[in-house]
Backbone as numpy.savetxt, mean C-alpha at the origin, in Angstrom:
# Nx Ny Nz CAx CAy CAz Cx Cy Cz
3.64 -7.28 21.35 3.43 -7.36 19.91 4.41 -6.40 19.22
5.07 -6.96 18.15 6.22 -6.06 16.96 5.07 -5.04 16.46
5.62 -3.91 16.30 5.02 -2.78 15.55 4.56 -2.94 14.43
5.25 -4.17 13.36 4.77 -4.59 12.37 3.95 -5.93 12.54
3.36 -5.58 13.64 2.40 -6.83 14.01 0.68 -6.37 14.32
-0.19 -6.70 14.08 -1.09 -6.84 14.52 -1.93 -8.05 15.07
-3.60 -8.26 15.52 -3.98 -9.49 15.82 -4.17 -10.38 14.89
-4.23 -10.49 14.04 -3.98 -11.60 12.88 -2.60 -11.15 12.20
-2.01 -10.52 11.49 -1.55 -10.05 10.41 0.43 -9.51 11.00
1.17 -10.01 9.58 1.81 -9.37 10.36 2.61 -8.72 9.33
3.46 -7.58 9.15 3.96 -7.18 7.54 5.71 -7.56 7.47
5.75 -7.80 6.55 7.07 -8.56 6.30 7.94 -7.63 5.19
9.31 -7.96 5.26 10.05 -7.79 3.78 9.70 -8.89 2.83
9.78 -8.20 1.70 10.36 -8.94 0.59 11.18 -10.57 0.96
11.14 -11.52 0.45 11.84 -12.21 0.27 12.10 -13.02 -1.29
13.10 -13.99 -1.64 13.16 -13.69 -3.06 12.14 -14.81 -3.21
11.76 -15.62 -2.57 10.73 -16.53 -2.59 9.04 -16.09 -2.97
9.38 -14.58 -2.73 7.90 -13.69 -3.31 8.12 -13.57 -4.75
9.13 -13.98 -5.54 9.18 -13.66 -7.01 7.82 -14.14 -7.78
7.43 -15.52 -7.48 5.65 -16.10 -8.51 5.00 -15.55 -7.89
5.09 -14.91 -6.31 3.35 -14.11 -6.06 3.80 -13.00 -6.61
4.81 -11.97 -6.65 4.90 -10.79 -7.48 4.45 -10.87 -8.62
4.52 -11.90 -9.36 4.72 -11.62 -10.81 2.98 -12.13 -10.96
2.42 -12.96 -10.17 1.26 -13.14 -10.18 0.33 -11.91 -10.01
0.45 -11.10 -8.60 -0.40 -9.82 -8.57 -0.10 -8.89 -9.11
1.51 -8.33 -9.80 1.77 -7.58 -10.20 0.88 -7.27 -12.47
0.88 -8.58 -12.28 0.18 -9.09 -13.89 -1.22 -9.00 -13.49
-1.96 -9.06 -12.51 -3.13 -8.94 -12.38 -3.75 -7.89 -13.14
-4.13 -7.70 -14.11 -5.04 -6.54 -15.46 -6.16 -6.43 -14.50
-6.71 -6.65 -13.64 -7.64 -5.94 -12.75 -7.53 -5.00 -12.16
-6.69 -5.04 -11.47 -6.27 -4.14 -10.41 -4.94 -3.16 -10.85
-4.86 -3.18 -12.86 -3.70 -2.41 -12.82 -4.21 -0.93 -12.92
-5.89 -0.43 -12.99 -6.50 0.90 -12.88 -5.99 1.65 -11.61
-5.82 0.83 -10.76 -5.36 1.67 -9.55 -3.74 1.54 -9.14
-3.25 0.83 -9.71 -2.01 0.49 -9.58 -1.17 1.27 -10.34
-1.81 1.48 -11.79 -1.47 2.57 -12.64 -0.28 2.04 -13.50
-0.69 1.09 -13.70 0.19 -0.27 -14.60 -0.61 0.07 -15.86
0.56 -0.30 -16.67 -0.11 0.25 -18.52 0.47 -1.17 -19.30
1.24 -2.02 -18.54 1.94 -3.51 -19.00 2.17 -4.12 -18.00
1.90 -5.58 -18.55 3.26 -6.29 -17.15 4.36 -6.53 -17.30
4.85 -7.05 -16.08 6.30 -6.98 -15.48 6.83 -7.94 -15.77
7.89 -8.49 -16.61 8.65 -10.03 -16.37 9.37 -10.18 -15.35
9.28 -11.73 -15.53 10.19 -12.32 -14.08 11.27 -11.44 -13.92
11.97 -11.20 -15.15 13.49 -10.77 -14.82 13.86 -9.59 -14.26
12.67 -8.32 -14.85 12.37 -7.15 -13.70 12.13 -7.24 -12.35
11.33 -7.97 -12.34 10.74 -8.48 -10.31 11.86 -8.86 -9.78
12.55 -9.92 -10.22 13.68 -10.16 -9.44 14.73 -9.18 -9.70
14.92 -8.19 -10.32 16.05 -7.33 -10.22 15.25 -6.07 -8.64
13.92 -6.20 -8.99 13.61 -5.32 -7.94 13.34 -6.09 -6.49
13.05 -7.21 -6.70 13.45 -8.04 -5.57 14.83 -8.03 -5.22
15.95 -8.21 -5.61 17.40 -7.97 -5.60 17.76 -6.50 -4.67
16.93 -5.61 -5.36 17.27 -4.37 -4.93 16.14 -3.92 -3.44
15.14 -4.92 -2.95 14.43 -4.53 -1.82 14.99 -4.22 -0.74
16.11 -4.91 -0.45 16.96 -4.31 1.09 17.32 -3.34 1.11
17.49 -1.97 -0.11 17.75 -0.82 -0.04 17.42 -0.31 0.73
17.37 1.06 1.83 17.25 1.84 3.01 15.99 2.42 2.14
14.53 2.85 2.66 13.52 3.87 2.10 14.21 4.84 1.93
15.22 5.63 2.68 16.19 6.54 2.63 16.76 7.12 0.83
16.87 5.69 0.56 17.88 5.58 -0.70 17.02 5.34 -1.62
15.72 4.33 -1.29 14.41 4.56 -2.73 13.74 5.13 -2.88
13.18 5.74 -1.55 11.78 6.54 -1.38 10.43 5.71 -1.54
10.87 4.49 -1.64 9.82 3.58 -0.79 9.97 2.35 -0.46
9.19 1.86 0.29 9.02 0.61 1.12 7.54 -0.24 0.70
8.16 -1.52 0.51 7.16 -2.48 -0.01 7.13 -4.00 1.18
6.38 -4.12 1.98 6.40 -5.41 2.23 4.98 -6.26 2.61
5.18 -7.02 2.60 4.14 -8.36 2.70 3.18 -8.57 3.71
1.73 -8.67 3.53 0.89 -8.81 4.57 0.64 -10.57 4.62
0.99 -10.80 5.60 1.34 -12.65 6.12 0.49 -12.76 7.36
-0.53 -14.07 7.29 -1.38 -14.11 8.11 -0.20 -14.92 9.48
-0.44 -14.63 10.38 0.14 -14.93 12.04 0.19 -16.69 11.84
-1.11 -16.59 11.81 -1.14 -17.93 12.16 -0.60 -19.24 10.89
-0.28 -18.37 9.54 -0.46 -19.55 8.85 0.89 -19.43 8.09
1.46 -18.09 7.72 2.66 -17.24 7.15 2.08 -17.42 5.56
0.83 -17.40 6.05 0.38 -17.45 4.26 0.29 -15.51 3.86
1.12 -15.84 2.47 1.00 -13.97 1.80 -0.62 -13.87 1.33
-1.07 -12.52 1.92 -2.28 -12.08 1.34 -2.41 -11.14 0.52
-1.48 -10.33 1.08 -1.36 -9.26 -0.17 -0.44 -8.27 0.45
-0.27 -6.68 -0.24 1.36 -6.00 -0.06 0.50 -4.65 0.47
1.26 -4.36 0.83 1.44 -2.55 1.21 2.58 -1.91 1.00
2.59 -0.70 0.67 3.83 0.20 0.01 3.14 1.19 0.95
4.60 1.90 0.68 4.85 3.70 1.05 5.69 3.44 0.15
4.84 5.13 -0.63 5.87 5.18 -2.17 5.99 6.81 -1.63
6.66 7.42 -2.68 6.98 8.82 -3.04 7.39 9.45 -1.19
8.50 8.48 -0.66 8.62 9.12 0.48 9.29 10.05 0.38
8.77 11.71 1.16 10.29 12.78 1.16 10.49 13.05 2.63
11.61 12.14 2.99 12.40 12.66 4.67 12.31 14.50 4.46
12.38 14.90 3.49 12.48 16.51 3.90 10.96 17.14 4.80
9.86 16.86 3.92 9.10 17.32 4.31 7.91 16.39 4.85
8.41 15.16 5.07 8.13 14.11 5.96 6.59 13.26 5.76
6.41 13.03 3.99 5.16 12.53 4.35 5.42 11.33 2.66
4.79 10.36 2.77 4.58 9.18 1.80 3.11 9.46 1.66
3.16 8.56 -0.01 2.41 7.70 -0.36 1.88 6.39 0.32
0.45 6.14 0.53 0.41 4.67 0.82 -0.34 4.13 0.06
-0.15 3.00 -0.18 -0.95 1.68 -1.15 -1.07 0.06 -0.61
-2.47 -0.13 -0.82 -2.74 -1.47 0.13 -3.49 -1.95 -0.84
-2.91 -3.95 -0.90 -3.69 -4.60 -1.80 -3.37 -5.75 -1.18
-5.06 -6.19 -1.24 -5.35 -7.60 -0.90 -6.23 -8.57 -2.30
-5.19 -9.47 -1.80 -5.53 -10.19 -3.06 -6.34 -11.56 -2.78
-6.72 -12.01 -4.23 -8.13 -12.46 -3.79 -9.07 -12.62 -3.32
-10.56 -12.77 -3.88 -11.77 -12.13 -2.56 -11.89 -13.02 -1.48
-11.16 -14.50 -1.17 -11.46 -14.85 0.05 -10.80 -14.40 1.25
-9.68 -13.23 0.49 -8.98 -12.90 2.12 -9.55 -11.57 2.08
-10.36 -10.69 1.26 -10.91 -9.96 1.50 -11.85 -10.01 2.46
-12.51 -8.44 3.12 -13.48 -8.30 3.56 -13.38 -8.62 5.35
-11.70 -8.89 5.59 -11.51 -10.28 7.14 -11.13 -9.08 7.72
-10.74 -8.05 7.23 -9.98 -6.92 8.28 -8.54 -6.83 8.42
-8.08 -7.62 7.02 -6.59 -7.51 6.94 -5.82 -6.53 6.57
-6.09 -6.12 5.61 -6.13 -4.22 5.33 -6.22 -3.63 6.63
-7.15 -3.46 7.10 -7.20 -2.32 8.50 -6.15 -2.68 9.05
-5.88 -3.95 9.54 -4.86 -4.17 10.28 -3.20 -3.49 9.74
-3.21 -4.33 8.33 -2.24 -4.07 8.42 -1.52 -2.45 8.01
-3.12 -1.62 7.38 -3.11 -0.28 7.51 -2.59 0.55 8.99
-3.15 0.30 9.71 -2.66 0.51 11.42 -1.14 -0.10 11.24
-0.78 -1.20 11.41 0.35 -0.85 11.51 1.63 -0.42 10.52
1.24 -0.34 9.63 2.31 0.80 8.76 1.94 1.70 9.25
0.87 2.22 9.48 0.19 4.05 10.17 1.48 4.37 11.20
1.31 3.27 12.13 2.28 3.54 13.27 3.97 3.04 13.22
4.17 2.40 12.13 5.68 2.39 11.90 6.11 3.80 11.12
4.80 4.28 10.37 5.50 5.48 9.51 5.88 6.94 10.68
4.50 6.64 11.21 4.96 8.11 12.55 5.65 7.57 13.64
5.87 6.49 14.31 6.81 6.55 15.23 7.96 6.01 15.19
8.23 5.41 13.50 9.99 4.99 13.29 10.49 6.11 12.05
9.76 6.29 11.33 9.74 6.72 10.04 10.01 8.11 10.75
9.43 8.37 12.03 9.00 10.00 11.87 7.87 11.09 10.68
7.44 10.53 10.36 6.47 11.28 9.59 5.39 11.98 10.24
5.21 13.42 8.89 4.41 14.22 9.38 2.93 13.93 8.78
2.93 13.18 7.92 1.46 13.07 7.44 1.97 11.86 6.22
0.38 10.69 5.73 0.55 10.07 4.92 -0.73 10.31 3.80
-0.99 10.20 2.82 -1.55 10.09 1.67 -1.86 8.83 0.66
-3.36 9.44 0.27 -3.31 8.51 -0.86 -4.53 8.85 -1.58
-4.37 8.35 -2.63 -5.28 8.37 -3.74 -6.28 7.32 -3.96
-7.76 7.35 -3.91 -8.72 6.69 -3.88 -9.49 7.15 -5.44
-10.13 6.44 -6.00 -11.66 6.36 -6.96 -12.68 6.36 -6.53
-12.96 7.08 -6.65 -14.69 7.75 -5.99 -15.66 6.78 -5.97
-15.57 5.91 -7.11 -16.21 4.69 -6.80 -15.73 3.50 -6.17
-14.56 3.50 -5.12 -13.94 2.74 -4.57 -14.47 2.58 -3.24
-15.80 2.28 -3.09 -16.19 2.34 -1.53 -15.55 2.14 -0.84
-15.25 0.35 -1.10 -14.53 0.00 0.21 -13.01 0.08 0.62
-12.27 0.81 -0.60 -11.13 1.21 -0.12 -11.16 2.87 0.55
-11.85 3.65 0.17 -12.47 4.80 0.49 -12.92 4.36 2.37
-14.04 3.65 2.74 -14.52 2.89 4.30 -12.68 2.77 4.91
-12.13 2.08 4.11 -10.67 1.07 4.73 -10.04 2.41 5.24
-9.87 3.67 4.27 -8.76 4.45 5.04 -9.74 5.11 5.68
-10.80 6.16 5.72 -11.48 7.14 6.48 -11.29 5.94 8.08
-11.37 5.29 7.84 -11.57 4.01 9.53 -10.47 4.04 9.57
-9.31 4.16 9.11 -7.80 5.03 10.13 -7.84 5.80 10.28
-8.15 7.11 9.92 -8.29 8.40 10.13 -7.73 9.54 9.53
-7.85 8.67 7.79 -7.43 9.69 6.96 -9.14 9.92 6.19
-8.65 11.61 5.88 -9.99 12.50 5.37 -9.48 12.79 4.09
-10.86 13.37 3.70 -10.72 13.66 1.85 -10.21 14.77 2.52
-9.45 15.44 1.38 -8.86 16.68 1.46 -8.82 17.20 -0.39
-9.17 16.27 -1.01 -9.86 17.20 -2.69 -10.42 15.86 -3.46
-10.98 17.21 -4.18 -11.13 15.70 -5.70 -10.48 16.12 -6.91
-10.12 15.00 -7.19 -9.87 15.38 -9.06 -10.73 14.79 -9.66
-11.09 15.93 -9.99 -11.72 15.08 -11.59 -11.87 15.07 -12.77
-12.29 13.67 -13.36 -11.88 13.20 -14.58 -10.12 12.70 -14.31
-9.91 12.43 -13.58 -8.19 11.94 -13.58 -8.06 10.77 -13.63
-8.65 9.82 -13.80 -8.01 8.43 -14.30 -8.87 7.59 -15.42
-8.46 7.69 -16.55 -8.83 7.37 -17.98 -9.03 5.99 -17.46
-10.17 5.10 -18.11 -10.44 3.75 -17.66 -11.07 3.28 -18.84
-11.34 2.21 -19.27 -11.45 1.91 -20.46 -13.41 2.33 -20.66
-13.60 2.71 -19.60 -15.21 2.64 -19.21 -15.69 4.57 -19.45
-14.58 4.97 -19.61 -14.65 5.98 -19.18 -13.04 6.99 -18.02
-14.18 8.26 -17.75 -13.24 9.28 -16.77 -13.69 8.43 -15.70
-13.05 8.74 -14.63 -13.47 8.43 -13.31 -12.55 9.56 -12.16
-13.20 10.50 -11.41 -12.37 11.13 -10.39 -11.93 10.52 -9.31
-10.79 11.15 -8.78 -10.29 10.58 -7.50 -10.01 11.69 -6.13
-10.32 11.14 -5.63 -10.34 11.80 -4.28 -8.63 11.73 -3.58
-8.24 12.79 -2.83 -6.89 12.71 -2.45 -7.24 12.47 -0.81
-6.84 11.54 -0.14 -7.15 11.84 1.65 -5.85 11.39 1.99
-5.91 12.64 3.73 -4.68 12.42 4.10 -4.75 12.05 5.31
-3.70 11.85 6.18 -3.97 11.27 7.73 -3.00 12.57 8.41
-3.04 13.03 9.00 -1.65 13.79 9.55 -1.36 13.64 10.84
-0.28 13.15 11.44 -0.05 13.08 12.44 0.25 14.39 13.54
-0.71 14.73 14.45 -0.91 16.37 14.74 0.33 15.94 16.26
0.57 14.55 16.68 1.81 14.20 17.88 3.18 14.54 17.14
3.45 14.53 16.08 5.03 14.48 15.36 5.12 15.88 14.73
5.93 16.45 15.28 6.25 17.93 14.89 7.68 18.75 14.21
């Protein structure tokens, strides 16, 4: 099995053929509280950043690609590593599955595991991160079941139309990569 493979799932680049699902989940007003979207994106942005996806993480400081089921090459949804620093060796991660029928199957975990293990054993990284909503159970369940821990809260840090809401910071650290 490819490192960017798991038992269903497998993570992909960009291709420019992802331009209508980008612009589809990226416009999603649901999910822009955690995404931290304040507008959407036009076509003509997506495809300039589609244009620019083959860049080295090196050269953007992050990596975006596609969670594609094995069996069907159907897109379910994306994962990023954002805010990467090669200096002191640790990213951002962000996982989104879209729509609730591919929710809930274990595609996330999966394809959480394997970015986990492309970031520490290609990437070299010393630890990964991310930011959760306290009321985010099941993305909160998704990472603690890789084996990232809270390590703080903020609170009151993300203005929502409902209100404050705090967020919890958890990290994973890889204690093999030194």
């Amino acid at each position: 099995m490819q490192i960017l493979e798991n038992k269903n799932i497998r993570l992909r680049a960009l291709e420019p053929t992802d331009l209508k699902l980008l612009y589809e989940w990226e416009n999603n007003s649901t999910i822009w509280e955690v995404s931290n979207t304040l507008k959407p994106f036009s076509l003509f942005v997506l495809k300039q950043y589609l244009e620019s996806s083959h860049l080295d993480i090196f050269e953007t400081k992050q990596l975006r690609l596609v969670i594609e089921l094995k069996d069907t090459s159907k897109a379910v949804g994306l994962i990023d590593l954002f805010d990467f620093d090669p200096f002191h060796r640790h990213a951002g991660v962000g996982v989104l599955i879209h729509n609730k029928e591919n929710q809930q199957k274990g595609y996330a975990s999966e394809a959480l595991q394997s970015l986990c293990n492309y970031a520490f054993s290609v990437l070299k990284l010393h630890q990964l991160y991310c930011n959760i909503t306290s009321d985010n159970e099941s993305s909160l369940h998704l990472f603690k079941n890789q084996g990232f821990e809270i390590s703080g809260l903020k609170k009151d840090w993300i203005n929502t139309a409902n209100g404050w809401k705090d967020e919890y910071l958890l990290q994973k650290i890889n204690v093999t990569n030194f």
